[in-house]
C-alpha angles and dihedrals in degrees: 000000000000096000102053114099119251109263110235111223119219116254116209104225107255109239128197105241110232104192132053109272078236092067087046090064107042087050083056101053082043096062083034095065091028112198083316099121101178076074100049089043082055092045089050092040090050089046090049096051106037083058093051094049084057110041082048085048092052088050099053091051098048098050090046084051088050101036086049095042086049092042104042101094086038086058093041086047097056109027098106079071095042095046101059091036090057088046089052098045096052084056089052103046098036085062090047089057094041090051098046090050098047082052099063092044093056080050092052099045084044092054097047091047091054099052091048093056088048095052107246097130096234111201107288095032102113084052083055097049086043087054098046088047088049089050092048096046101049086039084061095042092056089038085059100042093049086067095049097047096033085058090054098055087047081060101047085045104059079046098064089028106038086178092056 
């Protein structure tokens, strides 16, 4: 480590700038862009727009600051009224929504149903039919197996109870 030579790093000559850095910048953008003006109409669109989305943003901040900080002992004022009305009003509008969704689930499940019985195989049909099938089979195979079984016990019990 000791016996290898400094390195010398390269100095950039220091220069005194003759110009404003604002007309820098403005000579770069200008070979940026180059004598294509669709991109300098862009570049001026975005710049316009941008202003007025925050100017309207200020404004909009501004007046919700100034209606709250005038409002706010209205609001206190009046807020054992507010307070039982909002919570009326969730109940109210919380049923509304419940009824109106049951509802459409009752139409839904209506609409399915009729379709079934019609015949025009709605999605989850085949599951239905499985199902049906499923039902129908086990039902016989205890059915079967009840009168197997049942005959047996008449036996056994003629067995223990020969008067029976």
């Amino acid at each position: 480590m000791a016996d290898r030579a400094p390195t010398q790093r390269a100095t950039r000559p220091t220069t005194t700038p003759t110009t404003h850095n604002g007309s820098t910048f403005l000579r770069k953008l200008q070979v940026h862009i180059g004598s294509n003006s669709s991109q300098l109409v862009g570049l001026l669109t975005l710049i316009i727009s941008g202003s007025i989305l925050l100017l309207l943003t200020v404004i909009t901040v501004t007046g919700s600051v100034l209606g709250l900080t005038l409002l706010t002992p209205l609001i206190i004022i009046s807020s054992p009224i507010w307070i039982p009305i909002g919570i009326v009003l969730f109940f109210v509008v919380a049923g509304f929504l419940s009824f109106c969704g049951f509802g459409l689930a009752v139409v839904a499940g209506l609409s399915w149903v009729y379709k079934y019985f019609r015949g025009l195989n709605p999605p989850g049909s085949d599951q239905v039919d499985y199902a049906r099938n499923r039902i129908y089979d086990t039902a016989s195979h205890v059915k079967d197996y009840a009168r197997e079984y049942g005959g047996y016990l008449q036996s056994k019990v003629k067995d223990a109870a020969p008067g029976a």
